[in-house]
Backbone as a chain_set.jsonl record, in Angstrom:
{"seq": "XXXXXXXXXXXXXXXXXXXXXXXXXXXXXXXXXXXXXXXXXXXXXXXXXXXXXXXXXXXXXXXXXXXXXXXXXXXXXXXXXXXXXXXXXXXXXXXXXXXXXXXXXXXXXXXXXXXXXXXXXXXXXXXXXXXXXXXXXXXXXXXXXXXXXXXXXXXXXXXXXXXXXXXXXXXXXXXXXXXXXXXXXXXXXXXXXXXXXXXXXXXXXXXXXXXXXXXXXXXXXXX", "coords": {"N": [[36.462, -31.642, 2.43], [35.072, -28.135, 2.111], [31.97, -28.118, 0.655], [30.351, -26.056, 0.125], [31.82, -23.667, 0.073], [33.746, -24.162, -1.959], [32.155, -23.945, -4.083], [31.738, -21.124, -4.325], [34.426, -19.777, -4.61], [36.574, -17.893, -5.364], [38.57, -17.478, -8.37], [41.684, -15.615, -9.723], [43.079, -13.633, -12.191], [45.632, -12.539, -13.442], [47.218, -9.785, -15.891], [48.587, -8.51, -18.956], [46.551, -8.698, -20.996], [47.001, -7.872, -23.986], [46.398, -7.813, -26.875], [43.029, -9.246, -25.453], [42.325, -12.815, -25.967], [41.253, -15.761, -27.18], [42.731, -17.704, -26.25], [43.569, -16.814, -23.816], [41.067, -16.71, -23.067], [39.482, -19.262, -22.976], [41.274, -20.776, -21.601], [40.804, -19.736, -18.734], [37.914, -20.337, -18.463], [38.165, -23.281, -19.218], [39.257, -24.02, -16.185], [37.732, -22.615, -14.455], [35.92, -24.54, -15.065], [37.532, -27.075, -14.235], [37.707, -26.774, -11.686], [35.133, -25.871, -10.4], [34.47, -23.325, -10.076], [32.894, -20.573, -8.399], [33.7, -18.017, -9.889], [36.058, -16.504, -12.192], [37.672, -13.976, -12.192], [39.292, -12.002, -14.634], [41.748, -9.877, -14.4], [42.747, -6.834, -15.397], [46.062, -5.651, -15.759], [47.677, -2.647, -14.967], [50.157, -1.371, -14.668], [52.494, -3.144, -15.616], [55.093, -4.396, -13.551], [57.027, -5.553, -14.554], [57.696, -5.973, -16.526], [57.829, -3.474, -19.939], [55.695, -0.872, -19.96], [52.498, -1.732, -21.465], [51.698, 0.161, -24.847], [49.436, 0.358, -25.657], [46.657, 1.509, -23.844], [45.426, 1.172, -19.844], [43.024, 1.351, -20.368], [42.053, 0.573, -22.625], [42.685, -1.169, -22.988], [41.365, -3.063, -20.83], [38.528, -2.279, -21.572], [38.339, -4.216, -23.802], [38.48, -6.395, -22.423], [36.242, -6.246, -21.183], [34.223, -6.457, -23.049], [34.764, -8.847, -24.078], [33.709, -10.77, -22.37], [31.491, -10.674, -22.351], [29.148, -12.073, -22.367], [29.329, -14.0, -20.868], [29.12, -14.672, -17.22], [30.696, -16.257, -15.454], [33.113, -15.551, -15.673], [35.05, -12.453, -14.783], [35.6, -9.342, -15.763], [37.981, -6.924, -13.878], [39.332, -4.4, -12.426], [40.477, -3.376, -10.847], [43.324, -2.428, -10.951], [43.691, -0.278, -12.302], [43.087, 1.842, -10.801], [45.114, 2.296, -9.401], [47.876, 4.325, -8.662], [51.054, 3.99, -9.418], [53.213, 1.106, -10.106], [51.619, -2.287, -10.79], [51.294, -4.296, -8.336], [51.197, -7.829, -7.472], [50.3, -8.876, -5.172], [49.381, -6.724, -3.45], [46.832, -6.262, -4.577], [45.824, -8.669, -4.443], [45.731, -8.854, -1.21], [43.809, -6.875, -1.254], [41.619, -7.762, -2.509], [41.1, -10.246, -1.265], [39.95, -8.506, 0.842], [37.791, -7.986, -0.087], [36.319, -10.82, -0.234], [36.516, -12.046, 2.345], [37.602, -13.716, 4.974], [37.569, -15.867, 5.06], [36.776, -17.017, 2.472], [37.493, -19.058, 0.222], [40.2, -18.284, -2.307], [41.62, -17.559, -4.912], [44.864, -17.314, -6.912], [45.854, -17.629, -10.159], [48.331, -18.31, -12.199], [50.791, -19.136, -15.29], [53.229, -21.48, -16.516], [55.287, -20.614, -17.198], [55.699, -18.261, -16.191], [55.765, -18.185, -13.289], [58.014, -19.762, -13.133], [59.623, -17.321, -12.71], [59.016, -16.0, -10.168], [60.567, -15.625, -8.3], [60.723, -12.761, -7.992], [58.752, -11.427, -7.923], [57.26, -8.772, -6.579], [57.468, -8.851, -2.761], [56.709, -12.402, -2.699], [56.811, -14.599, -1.506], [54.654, -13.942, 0.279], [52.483, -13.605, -1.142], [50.6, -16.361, -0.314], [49.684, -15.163, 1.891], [47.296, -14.748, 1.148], [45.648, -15.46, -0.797], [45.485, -18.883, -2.229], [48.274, -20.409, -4.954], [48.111, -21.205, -7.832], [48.963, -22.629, -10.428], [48.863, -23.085, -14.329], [49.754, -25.127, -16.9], [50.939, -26.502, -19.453], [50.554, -30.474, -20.188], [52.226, -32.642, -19.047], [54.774, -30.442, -17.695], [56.364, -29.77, -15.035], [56.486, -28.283, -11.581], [59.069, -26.363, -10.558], [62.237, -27.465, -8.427], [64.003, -27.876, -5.74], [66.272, -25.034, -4.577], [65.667, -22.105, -3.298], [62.818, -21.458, -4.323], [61.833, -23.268, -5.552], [61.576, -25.047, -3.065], [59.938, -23.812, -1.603], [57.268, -23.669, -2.881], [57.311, -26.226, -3.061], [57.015, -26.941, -0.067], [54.411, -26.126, 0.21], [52.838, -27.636, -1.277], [49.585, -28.513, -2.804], [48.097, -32.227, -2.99], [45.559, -32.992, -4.332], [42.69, -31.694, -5.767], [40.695, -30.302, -4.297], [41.649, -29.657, -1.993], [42.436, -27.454, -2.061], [40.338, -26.395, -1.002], [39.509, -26.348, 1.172], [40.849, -24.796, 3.103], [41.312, -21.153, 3.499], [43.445, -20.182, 1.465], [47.147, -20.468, 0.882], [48.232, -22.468, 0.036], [49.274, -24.539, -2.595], [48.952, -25.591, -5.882], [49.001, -27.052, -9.426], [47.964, -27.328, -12.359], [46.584, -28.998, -15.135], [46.205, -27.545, -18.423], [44.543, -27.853, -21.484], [46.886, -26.408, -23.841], [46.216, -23.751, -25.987], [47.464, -22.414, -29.131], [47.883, -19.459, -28.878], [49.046, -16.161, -29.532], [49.19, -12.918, -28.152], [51.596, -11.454, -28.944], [51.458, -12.0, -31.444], [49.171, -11.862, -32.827], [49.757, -8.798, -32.038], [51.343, -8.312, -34.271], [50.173, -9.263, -36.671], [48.065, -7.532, -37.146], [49.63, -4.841, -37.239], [50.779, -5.766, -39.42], [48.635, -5.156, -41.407], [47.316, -7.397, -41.567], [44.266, -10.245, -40.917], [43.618, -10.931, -38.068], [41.333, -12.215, -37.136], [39.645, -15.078, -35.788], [40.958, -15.324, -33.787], [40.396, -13.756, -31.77], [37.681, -12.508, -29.871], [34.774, -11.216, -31.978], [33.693, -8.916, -31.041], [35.762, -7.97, -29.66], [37.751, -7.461, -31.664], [36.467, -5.782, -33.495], [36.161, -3.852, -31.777], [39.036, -3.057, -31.532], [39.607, -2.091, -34.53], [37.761, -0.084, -34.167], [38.844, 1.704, -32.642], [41.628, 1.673, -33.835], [43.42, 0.563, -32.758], [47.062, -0.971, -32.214], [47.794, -0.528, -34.909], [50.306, 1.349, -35.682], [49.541, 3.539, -35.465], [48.778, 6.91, -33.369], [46.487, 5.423, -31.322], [42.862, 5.985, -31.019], [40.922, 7.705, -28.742]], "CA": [[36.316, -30.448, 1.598], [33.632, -27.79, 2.09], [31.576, -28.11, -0.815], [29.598, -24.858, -0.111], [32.833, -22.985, 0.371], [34.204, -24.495, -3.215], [30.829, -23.094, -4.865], [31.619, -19.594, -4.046], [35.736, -19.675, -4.059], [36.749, -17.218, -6.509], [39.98, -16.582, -8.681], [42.035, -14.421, -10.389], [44.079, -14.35, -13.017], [46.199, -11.193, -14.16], [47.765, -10.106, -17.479], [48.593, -7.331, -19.862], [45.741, -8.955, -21.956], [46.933, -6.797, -24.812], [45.004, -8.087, -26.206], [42.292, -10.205, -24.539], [42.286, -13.198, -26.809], [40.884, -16.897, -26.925], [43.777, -18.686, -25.384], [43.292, -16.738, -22.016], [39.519, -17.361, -22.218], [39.313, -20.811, -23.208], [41.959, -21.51, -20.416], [39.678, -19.544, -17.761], [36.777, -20.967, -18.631], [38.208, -24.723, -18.658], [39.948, -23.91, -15.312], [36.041, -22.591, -13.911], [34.926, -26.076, -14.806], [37.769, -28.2, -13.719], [37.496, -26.483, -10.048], [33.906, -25.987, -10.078], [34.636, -22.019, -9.393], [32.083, -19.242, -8.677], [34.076, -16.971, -10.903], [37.377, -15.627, -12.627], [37.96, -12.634, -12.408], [40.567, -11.416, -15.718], [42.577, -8.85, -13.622], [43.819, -5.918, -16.12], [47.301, -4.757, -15.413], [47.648, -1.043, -15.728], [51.807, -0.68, -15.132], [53.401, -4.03, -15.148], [56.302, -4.088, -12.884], [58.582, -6.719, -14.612], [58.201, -5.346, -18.304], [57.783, -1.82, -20.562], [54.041, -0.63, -20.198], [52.331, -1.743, -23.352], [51.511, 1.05, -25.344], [47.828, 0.726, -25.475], [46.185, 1.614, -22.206], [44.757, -0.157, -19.493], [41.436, 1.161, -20.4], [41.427, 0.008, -23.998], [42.931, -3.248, -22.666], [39.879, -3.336, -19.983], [37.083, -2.591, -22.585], [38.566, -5.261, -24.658], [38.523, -7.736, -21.5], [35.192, -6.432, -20.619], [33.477, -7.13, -24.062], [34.931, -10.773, -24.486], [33.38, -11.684, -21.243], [30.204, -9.492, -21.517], [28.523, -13.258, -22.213], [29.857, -15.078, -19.859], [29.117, -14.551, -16.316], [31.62, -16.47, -14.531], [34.362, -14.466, -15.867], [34.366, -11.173, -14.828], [36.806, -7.71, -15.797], [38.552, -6.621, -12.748], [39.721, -3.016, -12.974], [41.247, -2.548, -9.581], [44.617, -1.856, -10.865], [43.706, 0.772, -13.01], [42.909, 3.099, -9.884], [46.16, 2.511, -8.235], [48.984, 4.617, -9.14], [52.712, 3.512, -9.521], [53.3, -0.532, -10.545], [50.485, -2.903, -10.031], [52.152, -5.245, -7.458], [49.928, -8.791, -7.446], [49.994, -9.001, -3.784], [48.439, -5.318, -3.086], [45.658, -6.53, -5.193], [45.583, -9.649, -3.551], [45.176, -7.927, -0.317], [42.305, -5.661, -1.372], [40.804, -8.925, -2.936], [41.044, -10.968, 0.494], [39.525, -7.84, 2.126], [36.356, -7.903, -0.06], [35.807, -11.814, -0.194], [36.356, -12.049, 3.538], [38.585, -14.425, 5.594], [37.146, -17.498, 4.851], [36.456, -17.991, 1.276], [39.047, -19.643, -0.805], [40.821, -17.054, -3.048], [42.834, -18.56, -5.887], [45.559, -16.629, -7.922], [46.253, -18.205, -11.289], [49.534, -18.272, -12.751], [51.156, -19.64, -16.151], [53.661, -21.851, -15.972], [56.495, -19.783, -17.321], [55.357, -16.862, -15.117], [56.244, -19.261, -11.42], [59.68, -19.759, -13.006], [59.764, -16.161, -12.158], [58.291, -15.708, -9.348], [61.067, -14.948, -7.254], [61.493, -11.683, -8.891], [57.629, -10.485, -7.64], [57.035, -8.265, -5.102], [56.884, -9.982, -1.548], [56.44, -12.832, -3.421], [56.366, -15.394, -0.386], [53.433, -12.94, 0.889], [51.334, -14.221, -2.169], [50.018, -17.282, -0.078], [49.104, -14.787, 2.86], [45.948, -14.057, 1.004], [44.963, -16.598, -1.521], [46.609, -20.041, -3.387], [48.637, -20.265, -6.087], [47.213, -22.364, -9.072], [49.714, -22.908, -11.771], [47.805, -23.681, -15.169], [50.769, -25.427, -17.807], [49.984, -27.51, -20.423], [50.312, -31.675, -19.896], [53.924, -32.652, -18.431], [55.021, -29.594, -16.845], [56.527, -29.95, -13.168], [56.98, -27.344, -10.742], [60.615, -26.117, -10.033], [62.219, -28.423, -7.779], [64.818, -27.432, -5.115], [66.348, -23.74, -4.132], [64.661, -21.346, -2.566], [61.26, -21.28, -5.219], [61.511, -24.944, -5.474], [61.57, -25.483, -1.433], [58.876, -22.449, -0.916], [56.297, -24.36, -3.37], [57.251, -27.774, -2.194], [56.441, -26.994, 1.58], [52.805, -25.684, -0.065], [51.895, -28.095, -2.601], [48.064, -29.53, -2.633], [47.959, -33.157, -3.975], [44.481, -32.738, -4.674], [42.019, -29.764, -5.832], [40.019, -30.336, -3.055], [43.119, -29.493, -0.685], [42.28, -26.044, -2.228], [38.736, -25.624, -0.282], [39.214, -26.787, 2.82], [41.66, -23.23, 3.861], [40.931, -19.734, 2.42], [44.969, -19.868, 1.138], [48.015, -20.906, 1.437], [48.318, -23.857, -0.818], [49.923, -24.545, -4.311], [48.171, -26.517, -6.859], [49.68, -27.912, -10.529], [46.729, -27.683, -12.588], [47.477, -29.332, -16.2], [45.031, -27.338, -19.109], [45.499, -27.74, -23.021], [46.995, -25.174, -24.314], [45.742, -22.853, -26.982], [48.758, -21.562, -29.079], [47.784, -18.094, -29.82], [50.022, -15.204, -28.936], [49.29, -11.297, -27.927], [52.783, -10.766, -29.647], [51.8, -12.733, -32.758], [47.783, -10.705, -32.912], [49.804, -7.361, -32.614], [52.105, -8.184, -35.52], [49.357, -9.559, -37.525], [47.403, -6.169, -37.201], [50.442, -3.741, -37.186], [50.769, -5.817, -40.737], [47.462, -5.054, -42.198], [46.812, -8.972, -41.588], [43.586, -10.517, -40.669], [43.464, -11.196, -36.875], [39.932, -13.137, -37.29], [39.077, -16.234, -35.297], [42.322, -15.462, -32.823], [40.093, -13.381, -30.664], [36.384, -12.492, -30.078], [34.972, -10.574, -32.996], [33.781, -7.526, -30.46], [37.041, -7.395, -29.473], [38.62, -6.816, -33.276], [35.734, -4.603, -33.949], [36.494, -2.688, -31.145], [40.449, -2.669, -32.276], [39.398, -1.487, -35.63], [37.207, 1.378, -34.065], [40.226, 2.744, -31.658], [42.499, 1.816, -34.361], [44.991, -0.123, -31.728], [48.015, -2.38, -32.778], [48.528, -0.395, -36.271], [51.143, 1.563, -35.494], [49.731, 4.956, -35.402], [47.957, 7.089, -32.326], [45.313, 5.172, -31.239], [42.108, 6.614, -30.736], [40.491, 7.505, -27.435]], "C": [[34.973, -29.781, 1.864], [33.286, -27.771, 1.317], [30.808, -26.301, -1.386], [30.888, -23.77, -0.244], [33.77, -22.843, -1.684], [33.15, -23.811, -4.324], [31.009, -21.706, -5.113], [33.365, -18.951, -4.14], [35.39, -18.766, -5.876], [38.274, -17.042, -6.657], [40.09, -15.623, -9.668], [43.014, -14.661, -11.425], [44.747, -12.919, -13.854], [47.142, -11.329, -15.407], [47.25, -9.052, -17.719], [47.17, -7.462, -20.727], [45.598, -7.322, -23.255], [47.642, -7.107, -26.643], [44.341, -9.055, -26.18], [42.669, -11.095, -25.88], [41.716, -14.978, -26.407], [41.935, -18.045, -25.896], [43.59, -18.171, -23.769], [41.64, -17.043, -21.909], [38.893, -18.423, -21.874], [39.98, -21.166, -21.813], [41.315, -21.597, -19.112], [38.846, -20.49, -17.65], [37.168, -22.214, -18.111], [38.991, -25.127, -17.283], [38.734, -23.423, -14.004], [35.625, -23.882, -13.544], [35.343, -27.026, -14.309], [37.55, -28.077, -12.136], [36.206, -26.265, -9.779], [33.946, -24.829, -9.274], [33.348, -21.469, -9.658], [32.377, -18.593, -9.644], [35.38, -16.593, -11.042], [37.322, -14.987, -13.115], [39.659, -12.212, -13.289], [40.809, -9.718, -15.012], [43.438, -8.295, -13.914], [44.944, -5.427, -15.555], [47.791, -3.738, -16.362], [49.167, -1.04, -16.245], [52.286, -2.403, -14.675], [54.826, -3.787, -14.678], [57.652, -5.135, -13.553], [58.408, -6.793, -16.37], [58.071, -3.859, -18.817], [56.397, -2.013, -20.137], [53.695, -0.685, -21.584], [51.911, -0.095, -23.532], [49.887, 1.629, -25.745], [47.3, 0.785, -24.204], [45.844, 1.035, -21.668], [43.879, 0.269, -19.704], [40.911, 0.81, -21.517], [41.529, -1.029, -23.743], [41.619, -3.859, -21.959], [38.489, -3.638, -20.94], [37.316, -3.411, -23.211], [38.076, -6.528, -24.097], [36.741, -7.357, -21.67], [33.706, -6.901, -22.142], [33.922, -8.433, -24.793], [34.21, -11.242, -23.772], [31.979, -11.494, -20.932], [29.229, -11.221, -21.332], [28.473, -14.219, -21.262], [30.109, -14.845, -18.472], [29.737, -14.791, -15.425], [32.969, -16.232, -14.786], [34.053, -13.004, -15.83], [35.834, -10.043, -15.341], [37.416, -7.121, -14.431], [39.957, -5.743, -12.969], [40.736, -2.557, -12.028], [42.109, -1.579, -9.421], [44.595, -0.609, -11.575], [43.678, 1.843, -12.152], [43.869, 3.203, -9.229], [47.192, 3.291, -8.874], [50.261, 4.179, -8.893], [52.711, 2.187, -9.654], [52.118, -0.901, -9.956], [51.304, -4.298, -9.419], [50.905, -6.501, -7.547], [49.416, -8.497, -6.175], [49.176, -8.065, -2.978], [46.988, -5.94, -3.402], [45.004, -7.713, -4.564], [44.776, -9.336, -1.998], [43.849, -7.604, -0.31], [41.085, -6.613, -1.817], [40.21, -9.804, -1.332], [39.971, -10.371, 1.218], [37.822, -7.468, 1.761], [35.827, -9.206, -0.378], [35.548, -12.341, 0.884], [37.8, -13.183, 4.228], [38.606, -15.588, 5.507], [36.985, -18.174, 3.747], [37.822, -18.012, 0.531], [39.022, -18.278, -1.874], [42.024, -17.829, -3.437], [43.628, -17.862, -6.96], [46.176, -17.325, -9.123], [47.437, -17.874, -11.826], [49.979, -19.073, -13.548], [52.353, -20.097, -15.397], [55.333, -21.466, -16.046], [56.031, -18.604, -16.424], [56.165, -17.622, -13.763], [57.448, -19.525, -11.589], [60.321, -18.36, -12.3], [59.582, -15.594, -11.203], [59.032, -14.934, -8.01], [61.477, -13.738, -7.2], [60.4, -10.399, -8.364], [57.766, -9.834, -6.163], [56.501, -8.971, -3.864], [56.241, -11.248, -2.217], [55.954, -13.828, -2.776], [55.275, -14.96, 0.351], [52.393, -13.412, 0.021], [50.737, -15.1, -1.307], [49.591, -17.054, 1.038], [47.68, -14.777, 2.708], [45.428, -14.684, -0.03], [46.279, -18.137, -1.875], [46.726, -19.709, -4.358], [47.964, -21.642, -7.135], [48.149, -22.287, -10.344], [49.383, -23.338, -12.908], [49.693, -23.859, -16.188], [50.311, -26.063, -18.652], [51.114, -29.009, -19.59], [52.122, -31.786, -19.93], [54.559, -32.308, -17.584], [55.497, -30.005, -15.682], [56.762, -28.5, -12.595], [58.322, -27.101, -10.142], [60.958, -26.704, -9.063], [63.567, -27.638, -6.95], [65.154, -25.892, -5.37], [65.457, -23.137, -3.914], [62.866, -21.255, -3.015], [60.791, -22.357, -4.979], [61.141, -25.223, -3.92], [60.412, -24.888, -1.191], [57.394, -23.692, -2.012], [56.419, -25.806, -3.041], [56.126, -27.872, -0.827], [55.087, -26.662, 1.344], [52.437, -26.591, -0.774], [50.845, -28.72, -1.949], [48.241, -31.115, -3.655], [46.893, -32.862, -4.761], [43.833, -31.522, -5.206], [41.512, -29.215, -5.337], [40.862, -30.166, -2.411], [42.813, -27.865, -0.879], [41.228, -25.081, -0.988], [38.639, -25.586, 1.027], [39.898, -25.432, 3.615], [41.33, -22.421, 2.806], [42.361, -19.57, 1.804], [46.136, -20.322, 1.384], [48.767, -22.352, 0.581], [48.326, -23.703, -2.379], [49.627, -25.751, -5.257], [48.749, -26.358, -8.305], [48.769, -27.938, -11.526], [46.982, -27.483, -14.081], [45.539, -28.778, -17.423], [45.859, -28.063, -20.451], [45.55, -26.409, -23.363], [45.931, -24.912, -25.518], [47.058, -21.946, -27.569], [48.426, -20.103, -29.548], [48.639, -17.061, -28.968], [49.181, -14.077, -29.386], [50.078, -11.089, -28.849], [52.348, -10.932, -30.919], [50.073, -11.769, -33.337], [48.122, -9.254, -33.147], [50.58, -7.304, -33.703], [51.272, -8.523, -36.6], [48.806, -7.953, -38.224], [47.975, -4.946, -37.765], [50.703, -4.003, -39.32], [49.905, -5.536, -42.054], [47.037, -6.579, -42.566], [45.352, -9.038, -40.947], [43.856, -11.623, -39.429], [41.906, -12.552, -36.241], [40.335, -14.276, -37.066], [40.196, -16.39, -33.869], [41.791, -15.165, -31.623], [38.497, -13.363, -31.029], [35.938, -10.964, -30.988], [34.416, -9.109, -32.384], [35.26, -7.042, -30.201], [38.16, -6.747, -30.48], [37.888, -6.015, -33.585], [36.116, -3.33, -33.194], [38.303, -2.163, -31.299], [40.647, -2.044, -33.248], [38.727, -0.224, -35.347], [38.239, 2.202, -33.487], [41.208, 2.571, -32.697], [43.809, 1.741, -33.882], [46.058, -0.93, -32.78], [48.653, -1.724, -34.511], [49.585, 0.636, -36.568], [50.817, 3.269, -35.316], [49.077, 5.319, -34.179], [46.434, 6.182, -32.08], [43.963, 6.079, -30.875], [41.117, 6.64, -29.758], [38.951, 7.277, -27.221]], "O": [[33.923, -30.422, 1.89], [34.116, -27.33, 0.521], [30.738, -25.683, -2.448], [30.532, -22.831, -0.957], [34.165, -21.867, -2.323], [33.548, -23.211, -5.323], [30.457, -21.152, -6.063], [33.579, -17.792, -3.785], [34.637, -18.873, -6.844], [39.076, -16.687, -5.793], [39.229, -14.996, -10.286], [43.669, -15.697, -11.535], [44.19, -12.435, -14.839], [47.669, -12.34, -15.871], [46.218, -8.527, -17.301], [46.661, -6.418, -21.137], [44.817, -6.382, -23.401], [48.663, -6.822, -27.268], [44.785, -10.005, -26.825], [43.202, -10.514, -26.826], [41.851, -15.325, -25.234], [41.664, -18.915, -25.069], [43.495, -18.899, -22.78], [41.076, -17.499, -20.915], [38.098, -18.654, -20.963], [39.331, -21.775, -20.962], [41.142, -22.606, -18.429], [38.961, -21.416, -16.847], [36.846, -22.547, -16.97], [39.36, -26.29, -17.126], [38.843, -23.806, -12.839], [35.201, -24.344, -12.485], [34.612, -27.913, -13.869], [37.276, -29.042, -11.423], [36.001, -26.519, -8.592], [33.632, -24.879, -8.085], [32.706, -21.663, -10.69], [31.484, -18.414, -10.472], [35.965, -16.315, -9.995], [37.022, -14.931, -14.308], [40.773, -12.15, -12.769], [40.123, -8.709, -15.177], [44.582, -8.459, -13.489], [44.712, -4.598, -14.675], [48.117, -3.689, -17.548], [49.567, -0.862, -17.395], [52.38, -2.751, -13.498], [55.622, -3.089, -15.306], [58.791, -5.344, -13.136], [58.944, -7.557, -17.172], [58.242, -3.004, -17.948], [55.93, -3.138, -19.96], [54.183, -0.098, -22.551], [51.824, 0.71, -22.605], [49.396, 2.73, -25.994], [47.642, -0.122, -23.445], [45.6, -0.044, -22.207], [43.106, -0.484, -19.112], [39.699, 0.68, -21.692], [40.747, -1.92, -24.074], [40.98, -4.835, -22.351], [37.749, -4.615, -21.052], [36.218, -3.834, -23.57], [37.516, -7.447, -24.695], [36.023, -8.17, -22.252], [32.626, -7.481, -22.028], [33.49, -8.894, -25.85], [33.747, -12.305, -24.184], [31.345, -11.833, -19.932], [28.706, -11.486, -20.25], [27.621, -15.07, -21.004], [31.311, -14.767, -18.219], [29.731, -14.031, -14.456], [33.877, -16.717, -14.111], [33.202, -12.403, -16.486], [37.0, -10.33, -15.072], [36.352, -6.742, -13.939], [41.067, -6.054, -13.401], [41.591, -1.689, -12.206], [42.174, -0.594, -8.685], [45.558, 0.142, -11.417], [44.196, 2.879, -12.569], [43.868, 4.083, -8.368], [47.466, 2.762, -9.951], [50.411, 3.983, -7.687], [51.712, 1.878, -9.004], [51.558, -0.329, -9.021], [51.818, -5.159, -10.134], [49.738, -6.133, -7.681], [48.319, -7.969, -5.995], [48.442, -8.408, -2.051], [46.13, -6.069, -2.529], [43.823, -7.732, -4.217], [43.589, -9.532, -1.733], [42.963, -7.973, 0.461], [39.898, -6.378, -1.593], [39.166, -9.806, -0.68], [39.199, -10.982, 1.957], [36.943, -7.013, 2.492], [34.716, -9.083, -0.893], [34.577, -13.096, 0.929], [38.907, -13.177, 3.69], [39.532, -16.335, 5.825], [36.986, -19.401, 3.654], [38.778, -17.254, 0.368], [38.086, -17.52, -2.127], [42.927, -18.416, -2.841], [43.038, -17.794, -8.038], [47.341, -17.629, -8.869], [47.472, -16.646, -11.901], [49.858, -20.196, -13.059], [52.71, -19.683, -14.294], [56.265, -21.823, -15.325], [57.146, -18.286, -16.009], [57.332, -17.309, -13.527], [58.189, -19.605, -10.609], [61.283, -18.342, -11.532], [60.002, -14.437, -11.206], [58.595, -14.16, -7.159], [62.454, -13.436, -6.514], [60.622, -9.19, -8.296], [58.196, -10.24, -5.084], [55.417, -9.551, -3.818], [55.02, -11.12, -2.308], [54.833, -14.225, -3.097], [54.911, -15.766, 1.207], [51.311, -13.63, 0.566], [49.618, -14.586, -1.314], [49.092, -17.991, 1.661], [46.887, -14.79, 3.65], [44.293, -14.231, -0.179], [47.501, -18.21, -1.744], [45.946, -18.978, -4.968], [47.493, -22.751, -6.883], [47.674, -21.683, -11.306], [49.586, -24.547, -12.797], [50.575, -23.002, -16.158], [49.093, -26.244, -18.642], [52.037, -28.839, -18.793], [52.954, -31.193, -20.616], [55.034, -33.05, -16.724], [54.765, -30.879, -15.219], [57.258, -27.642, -13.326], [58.608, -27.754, -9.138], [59.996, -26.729, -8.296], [64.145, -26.773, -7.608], [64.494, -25.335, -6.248], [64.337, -23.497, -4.277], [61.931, -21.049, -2.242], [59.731, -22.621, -4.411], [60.053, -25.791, -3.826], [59.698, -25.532, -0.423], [56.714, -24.458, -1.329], [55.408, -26.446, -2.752], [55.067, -28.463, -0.615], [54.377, -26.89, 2.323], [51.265, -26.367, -1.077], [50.93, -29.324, -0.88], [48.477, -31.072, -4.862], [47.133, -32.463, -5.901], [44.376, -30.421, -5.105], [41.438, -27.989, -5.406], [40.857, -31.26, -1.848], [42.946, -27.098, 0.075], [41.244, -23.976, -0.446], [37.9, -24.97, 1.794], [39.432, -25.1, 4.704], [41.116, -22.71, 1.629], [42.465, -18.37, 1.552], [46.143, -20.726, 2.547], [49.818, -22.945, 0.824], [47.642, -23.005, -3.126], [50.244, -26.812, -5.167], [49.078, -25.178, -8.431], [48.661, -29.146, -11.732], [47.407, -26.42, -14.532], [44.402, -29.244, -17.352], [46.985, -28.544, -20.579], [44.699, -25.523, -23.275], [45.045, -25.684, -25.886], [47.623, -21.069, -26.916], [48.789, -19.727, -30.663], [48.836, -17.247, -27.767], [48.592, -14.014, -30.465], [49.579, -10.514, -29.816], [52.753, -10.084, -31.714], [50.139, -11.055, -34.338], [47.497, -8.496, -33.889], [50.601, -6.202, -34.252], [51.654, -8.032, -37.662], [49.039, -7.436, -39.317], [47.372, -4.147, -38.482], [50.776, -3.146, -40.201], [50.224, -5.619, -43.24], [46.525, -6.903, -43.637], [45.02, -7.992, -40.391], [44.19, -12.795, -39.604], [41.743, -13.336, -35.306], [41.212, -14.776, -37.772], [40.216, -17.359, -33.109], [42.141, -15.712, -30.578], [38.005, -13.907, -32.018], [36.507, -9.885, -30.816], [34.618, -8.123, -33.092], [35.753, -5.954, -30.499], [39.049, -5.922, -30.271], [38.493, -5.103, -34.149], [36.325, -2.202, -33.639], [38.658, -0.992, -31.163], [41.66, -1.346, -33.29], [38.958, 0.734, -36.086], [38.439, 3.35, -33.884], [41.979, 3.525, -32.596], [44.846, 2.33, -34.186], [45.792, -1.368, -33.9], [49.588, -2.208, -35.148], [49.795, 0.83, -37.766], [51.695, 4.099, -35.079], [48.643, 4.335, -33.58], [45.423, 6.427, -32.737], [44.297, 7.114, -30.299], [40.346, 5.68, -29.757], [38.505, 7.094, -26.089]]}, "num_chains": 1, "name": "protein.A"}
């Protein structure tokens, strides 16, 4: 394993984050420390391609990401998709990622573990491991889909190790068991939309700043 190479490997980890909330940061974070990453980058999606567009923007969703994380240096906001027009495909992003980390440093795309059931559904989806690894975060149990085409395609990639990650800039599929955090997006905007108290679910810039735009309560938000 290169060790200097592992120091500097950076991932990613995309999502409506709408909105940002402790369960994706906590997970980051303890997913930083079990790989001993440079940095994860929370990678707003403007137009998801495989649901409705939420209804709050990606730039309220962004400022939300970008003041959970303002503390915390090895998570960063990652806007990309906001400048692209028409769906944000992973793999584009991937791409454009690859092309400013270089050819050599590990590049790690994070993925839940209900998300990879899906996977065969993403754009060029077998193209994902042109330009970084996949990293599957589940909670304790979990296996990876086993036979047909998904099952066979992550088989022929899996890393035993985490160190299997560092040694190639990509290409390799890793299992990587966090504890969850049960908090739900869905269950934060019904709280809110109810005139409920959202407090301790997320970070308290982030509800302040929900309460100043006046997101999640059912009327125009405010720009």
């Amino acid at each position: 394993m290169d060790v200097a190479k592992r120091a500097q490997a950076v991932a990613v980890l995309g999502g409506t984050f709408n909105p940002v909330h402790f369960g994706h940061l906590r997970s980051a974070l303890e997913l930083v420390d079990h790989l001993h990453l440079s940095q994860l980058r929370l990678m707003v999606s403007a137009r998801p391609p495989h649901r409705d567009e939420p209804q709050t923007s990606a730039e309220h969703r962004a400022a939300m990401v970008q003041l959970a994380v303002d503390d915390e240096p090895r998570l960063i906001c990652d806007t990309r998709e906001l400048a692209r027009s028409g769906p944000s495909y992973t793999v584009d992003s991937l791409k454009a990622l690859r092309a400013e980390v270089g050819q050599e440093m590990p590049l790690l795309l994070v993925v839940g573990g209900d998300a990879v059931q899906g996977l065969t559904g993403w754009s060029r989806w077998q193209a994902l491991l042109d330009y970084a690894h996949l990293v599957v975060v589940a909670r304790p149990g979990f296996t990876l889909p086993r036979g047909g085409e998904l099952g066979d395609w992550l088989t022929s990639h899996e890393a035993g190790l985490p160190g299997d990650l560092f040694d190639v800039p990509q290409g390799r599929v890793y299992l990587e068991s966090l504890r969850p955090l049960p908090i739900s997006a869905t269950e934060i905007r019904a709280l809110l939309q109810s005139g409920k108290s959202a407090r301790y679910l997320l970070p308290d810039s982030v509800l302040d700043y929900i309460n100043q735009h006046e997101l999640y309560t059912g009327r125009s938000p405010t720009t």
